[in-house]
N, CA and C of each residue as an Amber inpcrd file, in Angstrom:
protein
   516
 -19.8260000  13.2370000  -2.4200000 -18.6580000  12.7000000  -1.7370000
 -17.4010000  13.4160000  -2.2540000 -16.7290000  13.6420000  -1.6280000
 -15.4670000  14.1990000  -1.4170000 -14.4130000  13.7390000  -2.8450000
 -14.4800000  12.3520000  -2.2270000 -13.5990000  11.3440000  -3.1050000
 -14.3150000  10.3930000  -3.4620000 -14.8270000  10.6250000  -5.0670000
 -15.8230000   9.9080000  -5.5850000 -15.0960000   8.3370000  -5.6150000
 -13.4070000   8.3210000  -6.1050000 -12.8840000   6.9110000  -6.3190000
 -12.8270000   5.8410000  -5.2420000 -13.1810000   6.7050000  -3.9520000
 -13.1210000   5.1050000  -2.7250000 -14.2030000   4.9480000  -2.4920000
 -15.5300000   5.6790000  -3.3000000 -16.8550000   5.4360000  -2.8610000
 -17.2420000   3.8140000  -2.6000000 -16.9710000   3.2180000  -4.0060000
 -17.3760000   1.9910000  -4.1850000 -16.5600000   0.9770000  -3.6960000
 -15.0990000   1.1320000  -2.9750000 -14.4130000   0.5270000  -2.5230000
 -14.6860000  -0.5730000  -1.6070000 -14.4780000  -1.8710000  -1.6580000
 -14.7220000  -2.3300000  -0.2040000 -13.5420000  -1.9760000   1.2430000
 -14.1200000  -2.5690000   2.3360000 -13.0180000  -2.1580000   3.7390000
 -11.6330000  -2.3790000   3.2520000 -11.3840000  -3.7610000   3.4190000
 -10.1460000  -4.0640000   2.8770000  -9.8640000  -3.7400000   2.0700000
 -10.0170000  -2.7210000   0.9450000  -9.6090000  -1.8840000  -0.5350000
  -9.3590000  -0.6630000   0.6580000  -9.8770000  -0.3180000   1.2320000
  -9.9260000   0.9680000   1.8890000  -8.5490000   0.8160000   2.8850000
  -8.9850000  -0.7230000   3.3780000  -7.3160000  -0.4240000   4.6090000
  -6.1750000  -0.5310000   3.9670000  -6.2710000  -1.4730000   2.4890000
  -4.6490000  -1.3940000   2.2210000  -4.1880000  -0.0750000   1.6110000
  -5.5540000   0.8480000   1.0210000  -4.8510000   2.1180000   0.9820000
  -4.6030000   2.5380000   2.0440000  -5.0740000   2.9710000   3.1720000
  -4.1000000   3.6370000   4.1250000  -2.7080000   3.0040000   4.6220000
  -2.9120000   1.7280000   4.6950000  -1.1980000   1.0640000   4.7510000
  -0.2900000   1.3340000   3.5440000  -0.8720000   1.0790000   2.6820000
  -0.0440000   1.7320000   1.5290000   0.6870000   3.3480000   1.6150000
  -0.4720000   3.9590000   1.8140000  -0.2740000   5.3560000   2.2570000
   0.9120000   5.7870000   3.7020000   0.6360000   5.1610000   4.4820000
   1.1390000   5.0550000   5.7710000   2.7220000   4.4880000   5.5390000
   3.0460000   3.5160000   4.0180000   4.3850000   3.2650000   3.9810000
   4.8610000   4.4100000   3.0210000   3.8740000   5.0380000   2.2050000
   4.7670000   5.9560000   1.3150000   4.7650000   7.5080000   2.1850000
   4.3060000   7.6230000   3.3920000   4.8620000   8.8620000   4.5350000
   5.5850000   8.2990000   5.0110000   6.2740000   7.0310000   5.4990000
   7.3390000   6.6210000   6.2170000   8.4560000   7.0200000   4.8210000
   8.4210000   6.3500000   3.8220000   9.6170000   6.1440000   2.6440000
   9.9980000   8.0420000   2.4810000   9.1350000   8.9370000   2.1350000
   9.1340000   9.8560000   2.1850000  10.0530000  10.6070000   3.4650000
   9.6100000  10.1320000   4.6610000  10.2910000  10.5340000   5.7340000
  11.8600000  10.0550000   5.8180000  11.8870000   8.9910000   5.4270000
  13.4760000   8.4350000   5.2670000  13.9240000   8.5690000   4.2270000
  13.1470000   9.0320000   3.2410000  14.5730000   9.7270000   1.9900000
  14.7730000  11.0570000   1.9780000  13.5350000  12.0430000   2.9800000
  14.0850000  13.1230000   3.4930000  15.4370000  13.3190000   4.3530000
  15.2300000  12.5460000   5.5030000  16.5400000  12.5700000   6.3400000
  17.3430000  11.6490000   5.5210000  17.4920000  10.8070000   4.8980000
  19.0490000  10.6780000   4.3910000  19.6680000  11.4870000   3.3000000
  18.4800000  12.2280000   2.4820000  19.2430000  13.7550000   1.8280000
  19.8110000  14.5940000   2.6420000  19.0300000  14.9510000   3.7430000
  19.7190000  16.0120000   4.8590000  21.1400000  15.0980000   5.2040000
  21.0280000  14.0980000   5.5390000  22.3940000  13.1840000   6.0810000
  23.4410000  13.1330000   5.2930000  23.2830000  13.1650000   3.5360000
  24.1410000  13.0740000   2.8650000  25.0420000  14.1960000   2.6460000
  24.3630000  15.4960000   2.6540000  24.5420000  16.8070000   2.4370000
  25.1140000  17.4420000   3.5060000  24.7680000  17.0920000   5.0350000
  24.6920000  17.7050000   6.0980000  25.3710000  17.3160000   7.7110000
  25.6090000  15.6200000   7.0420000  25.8900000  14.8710000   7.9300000
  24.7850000  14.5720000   9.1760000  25.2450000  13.6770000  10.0170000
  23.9620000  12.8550000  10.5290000  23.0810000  13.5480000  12.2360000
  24.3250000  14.4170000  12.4230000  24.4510000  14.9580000  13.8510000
  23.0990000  15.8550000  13.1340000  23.5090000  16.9610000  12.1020000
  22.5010000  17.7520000  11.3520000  21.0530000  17.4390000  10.8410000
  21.0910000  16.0080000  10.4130000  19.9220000  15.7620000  10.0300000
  19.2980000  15.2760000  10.9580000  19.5260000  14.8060000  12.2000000
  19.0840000  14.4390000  13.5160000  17.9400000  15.6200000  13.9830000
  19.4910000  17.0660000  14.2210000  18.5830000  18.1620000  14.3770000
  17.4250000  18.4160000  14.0760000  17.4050000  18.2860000  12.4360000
  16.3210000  19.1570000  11.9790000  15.1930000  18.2100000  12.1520000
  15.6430000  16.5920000  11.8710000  14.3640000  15.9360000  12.4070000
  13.6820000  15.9550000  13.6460000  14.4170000  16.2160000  14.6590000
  13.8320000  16.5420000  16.2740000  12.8620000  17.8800000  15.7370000
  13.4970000  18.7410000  15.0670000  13.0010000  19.9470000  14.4830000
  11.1680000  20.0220000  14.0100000  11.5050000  19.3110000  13.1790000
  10.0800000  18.5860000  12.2870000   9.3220000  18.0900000  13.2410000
   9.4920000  17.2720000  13.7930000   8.7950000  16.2540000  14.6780000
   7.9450000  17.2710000  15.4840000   8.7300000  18.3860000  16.5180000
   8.2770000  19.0820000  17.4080000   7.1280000  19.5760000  16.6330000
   6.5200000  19.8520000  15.5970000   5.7070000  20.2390000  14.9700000
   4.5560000  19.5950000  14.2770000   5.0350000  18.4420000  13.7210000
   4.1170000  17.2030000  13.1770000   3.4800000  16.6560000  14.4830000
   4.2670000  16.1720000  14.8680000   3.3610000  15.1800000  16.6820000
   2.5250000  16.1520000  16.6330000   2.5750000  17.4890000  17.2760000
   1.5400000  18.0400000  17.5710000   0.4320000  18.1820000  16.4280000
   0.6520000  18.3300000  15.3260000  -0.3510000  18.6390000  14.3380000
  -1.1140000  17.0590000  13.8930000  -0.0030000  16.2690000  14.5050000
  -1.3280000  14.4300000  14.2700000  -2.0150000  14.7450000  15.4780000
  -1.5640000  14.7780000  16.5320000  -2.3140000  15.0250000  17.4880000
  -3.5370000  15.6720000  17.5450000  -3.4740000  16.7790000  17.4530000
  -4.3240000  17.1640000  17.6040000  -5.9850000  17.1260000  16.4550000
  -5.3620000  16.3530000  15.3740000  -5.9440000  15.9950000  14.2920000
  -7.1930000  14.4380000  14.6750000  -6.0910000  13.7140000  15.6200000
  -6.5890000  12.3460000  16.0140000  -7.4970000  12.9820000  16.7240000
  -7.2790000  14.2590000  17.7970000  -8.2120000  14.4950000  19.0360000
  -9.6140000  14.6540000  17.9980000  -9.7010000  15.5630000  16.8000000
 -10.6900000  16.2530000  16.6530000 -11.1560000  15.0260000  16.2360000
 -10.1720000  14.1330000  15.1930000 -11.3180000  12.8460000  14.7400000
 -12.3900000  11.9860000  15.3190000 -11.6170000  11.8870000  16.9080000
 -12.3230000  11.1060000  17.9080000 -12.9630000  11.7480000  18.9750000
 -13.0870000  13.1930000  18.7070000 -13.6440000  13.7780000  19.7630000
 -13.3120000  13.8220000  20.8180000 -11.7540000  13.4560000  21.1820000
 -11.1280000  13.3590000  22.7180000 -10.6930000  14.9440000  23.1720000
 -11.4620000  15.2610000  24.4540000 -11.2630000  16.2440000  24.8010000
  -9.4700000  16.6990000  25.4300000  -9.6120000  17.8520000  25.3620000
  -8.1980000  18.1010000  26.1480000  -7.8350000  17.3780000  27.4830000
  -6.9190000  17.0030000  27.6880000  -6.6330000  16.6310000  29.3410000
  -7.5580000  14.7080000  29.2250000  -7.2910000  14.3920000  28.3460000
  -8.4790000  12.8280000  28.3810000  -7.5100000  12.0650000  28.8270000
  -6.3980000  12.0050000  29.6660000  -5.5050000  11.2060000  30.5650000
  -5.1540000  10.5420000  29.8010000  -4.4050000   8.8020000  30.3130000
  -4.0220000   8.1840000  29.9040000  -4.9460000   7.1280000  28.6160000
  -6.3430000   7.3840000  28.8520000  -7.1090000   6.6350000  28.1790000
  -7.1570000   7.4590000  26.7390000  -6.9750000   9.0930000  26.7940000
  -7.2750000   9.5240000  25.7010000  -6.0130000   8.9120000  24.7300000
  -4.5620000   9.3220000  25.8260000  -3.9020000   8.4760000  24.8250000
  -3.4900000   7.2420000  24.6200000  -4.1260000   6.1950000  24.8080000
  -4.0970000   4.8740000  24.2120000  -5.0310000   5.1270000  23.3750000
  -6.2790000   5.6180000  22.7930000  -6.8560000   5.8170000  21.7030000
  -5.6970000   6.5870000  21.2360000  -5.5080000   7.7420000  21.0300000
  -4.5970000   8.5050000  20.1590000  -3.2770000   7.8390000  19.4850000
  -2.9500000   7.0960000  20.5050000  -1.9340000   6.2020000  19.9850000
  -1.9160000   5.3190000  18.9720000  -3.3540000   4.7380000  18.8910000
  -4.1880000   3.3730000  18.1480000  -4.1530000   4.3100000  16.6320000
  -4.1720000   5.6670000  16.8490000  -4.5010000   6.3380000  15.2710000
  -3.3810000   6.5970000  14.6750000  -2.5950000   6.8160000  15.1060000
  -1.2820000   7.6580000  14.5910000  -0.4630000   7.2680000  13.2260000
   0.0020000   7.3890000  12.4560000  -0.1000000   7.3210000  10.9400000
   0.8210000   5.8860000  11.1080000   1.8580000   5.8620000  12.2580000
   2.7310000   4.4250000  11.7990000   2.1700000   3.5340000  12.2000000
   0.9310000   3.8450000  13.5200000   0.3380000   2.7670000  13.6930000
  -0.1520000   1.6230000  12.4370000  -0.4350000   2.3950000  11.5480000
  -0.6270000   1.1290000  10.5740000   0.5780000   0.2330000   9.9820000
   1.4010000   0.5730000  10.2180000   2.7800000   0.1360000   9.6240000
   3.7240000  -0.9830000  10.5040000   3.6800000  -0.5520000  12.3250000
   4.7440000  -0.8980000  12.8750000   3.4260000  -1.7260000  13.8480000
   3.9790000  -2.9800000  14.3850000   3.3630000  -3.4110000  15.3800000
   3.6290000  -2.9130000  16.9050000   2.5690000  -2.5780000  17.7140000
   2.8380000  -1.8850000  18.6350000   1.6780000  -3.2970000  19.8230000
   2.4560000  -2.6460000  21.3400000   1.4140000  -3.0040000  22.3550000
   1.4480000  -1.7830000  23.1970000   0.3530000  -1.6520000  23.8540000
  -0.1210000  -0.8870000  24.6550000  -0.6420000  -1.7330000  26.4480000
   0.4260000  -1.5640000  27.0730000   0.1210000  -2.1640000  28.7820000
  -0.1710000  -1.1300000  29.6780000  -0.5450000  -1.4910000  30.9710000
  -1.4220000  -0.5170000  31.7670000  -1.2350000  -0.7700000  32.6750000
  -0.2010000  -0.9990000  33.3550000   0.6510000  -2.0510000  34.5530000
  -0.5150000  -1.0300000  35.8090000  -0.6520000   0.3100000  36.0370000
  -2.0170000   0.9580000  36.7030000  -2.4060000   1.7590000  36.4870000
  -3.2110000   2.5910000  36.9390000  -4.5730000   3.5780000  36.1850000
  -3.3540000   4.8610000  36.1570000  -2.5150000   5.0100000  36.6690000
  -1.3290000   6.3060000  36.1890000  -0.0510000   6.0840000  35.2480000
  -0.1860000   5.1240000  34.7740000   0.9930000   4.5620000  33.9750000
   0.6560000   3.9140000  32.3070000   1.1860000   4.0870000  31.4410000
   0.5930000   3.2560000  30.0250000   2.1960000   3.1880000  29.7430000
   2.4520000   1.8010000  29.2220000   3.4250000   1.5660000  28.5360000
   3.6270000   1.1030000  27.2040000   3.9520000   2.1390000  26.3720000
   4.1120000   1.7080000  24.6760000   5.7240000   1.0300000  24.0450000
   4.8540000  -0.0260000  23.7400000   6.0970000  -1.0240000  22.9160000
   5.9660000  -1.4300000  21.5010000   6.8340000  -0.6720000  21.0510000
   6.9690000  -0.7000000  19.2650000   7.6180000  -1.9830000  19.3860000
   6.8050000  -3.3390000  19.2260000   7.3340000  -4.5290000  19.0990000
   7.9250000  -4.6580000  17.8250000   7.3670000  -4.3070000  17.0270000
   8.2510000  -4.1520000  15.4400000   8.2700000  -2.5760000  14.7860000
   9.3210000  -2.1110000  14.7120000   9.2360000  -0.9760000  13.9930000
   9.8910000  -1.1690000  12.4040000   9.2830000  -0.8190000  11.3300000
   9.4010000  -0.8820000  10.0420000  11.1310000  -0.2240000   9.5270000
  11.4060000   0.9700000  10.1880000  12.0610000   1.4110000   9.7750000
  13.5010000   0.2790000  10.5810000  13.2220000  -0.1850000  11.6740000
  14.7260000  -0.4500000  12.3050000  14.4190000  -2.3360000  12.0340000
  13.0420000  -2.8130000  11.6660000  13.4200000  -4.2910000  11.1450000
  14.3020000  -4.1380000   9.5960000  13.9490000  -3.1530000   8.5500000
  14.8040000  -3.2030000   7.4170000  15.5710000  -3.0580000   7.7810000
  16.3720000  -2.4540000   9.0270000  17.7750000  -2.0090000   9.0960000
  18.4570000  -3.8140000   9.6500000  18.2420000  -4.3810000  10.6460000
  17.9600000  -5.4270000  10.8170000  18.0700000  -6.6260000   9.4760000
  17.3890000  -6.3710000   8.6150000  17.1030000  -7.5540000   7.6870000
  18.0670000  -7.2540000   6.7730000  19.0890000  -6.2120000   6.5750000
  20.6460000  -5.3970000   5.8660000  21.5750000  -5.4250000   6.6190000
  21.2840000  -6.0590000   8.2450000  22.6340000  -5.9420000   8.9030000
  23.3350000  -5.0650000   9.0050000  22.6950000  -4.4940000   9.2790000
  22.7490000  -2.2740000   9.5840000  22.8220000  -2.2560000  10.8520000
  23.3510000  -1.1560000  11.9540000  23.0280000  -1.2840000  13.0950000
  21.9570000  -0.3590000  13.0910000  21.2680000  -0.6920000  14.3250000
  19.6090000   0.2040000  14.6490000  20.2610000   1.6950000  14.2460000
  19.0830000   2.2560000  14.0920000  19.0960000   3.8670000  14.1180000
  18.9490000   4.2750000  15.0250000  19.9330000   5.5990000  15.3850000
  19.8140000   5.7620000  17.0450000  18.5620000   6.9210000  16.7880000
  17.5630000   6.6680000  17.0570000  16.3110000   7.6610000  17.1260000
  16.1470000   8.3280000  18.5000000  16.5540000   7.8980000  19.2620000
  16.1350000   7.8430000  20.7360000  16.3230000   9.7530000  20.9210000
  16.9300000  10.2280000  20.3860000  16.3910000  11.8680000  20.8380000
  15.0570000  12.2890000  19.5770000  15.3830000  11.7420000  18.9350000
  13.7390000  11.9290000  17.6460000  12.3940000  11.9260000  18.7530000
  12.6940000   9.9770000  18.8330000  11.1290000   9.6410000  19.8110000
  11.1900000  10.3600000  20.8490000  12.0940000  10.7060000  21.7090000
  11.5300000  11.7040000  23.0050000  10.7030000  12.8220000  22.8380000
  11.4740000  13.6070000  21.8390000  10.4250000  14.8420000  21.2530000
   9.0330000  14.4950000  20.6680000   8.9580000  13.4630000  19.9920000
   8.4310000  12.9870000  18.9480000   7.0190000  12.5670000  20.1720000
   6.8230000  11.9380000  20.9400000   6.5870000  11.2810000  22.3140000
   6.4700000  12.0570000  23.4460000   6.6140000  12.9700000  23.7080000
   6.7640000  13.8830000  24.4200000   5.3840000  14.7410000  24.3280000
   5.7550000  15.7540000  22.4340000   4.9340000  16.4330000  22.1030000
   3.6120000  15.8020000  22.0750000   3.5570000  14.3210000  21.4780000
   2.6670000  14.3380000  21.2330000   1.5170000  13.9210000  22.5630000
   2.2390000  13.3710000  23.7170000   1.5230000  13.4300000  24.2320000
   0.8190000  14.1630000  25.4150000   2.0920000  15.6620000  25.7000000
   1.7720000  16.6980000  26.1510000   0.3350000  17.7700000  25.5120000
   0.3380000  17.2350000  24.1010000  -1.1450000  17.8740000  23.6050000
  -1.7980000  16.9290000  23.5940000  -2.3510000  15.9140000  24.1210000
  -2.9770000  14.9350000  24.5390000  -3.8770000  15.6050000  25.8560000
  -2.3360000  15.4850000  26.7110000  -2.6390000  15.8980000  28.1550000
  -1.7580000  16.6230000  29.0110000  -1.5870000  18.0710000  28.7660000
  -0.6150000  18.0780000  29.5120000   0.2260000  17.9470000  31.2640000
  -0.7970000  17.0120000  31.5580000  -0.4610000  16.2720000  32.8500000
   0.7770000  15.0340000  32.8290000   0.9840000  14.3810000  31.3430000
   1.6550000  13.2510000  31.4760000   3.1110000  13.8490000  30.9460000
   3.6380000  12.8610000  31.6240000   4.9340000  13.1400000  31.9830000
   5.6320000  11.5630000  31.0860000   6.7220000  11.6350000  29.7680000
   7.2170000  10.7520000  28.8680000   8.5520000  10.3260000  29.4970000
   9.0430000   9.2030000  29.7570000  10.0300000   8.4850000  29.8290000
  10.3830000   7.3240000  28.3270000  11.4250000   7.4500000  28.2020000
  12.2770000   6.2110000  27.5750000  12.6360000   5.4280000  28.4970000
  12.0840000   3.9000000  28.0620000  12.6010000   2.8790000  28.4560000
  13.6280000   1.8980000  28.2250000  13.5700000   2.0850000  26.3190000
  14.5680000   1.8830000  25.7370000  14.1590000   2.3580000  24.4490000
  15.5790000   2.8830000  23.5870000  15.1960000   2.9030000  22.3450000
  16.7670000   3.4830000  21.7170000  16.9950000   2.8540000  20.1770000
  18.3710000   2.8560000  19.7020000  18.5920000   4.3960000  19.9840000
  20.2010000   4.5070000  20.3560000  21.1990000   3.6060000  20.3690000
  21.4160000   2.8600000  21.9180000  20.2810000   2.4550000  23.0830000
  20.3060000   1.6160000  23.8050000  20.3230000   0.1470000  23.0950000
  21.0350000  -0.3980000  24.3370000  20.8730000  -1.9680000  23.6670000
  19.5340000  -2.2820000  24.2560000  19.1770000  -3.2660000  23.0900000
  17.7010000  -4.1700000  23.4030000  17.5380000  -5.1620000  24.0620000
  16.4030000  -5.4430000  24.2490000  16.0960000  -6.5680000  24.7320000
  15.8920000  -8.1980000  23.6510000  15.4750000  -7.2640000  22.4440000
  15.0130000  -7.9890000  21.7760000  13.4960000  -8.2680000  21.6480000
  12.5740000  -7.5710000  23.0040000  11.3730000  -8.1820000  22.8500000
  10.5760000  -6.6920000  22.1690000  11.0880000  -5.7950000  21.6500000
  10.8300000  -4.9510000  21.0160000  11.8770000  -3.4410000  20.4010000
  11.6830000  -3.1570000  19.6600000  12.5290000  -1.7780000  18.8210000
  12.3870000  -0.3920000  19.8970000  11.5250000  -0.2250000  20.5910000
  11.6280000   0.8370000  21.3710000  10.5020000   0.5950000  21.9370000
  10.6210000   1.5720000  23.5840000   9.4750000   1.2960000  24.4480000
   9.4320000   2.4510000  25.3660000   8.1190000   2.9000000  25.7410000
   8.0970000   4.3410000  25.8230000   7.0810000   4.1780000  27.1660000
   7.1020000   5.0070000  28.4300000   6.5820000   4.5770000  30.2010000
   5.9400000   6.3950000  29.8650000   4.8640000   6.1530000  29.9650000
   3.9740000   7.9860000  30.0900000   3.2210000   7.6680000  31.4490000
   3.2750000   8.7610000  32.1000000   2.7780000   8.7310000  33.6850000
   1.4710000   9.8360000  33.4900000   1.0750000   9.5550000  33.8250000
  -0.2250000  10.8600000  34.5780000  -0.1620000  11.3250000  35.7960000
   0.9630000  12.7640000  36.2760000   0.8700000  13.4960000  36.8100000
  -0.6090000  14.0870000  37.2220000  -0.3000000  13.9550000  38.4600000
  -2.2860000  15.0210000  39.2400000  -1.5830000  15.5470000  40.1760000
């Protein structure tokens, strides 16, 4: 075995390491961009995170495909699995709706990073050009038939019934 120390582990030893794990790549990710922010200001560290992103999405992506064996072009179904894997999935509560067979709608009902902002009386983080790229990429290497809309996400105002929400179509 690879990694002799999770041999003997039970499941639940096994999932809170990846949640564990899954919060110290988020903490990591946000004390990256607020060094860039401090140094660079926020317009800048925006950049380079759209920057990053264009590159990571694709490299989870295509990581989830090989894990699960989802072929290229696996429509909207490949990505609601792909979605189910993705590293914040363990972190942020999400739903996944299917209003019809060309449409999936993703709703980050809780996102980790914008409830702390929330629970400090911070205003949201305006991510909303991050997730487009971020959302975009990843699900153009999914499939590149689907086509990403924002539905909402900071600095839009909310609804309240979730942190951001994301409409992917399947173009034919």
């Amino acid at each position: 075995m690879k990694y002799p120390e999770l041999e003997n582990l039970s499941k639940e030893e096994l999932i809170a390491i990846i949640e564990d794990e899954a919060k110290n790549w988020l903490a990591h990710d946000g004390l990256w961009f607020q060094a860039v922010e401090r140094h660079y200001g926020i317009d800048k560290a925006i950049e380079l995170d759209i920057e990053a992103w264009k590159d990571f999405t694709v490299i989870e992506a295509k990581r989830i495909m090989k894990r699960l064996n989802l072929p290229t072009n696996s429509g909207l179904d490949g990505l609601e699995k792909a979605l189910n894997f993705r590293m914040y999935r363990r972190i942020n509560e999400q739903k996944i709706e299917r209003p019809d067979e060309n449409t999936l709608i993703l709703k980050m009902i809780t996102c980790r990073v914008q409830a702390a902002r929330q629970r400090k009386k911070l205003p949201f983080f305006p991510c909303k050009p991050v997730g487009i790229v971020e959302y975009s990429y990843f699900a153009k290497t999914i499939d590149e038939r689907i086509k990403t809309e924002v539905i909402a996400c900071p600095p839009d105002e909310l609804t309240g019934e979730y942190h951001c929400a994301w409409k992917f179509t399947l173009e034919k």
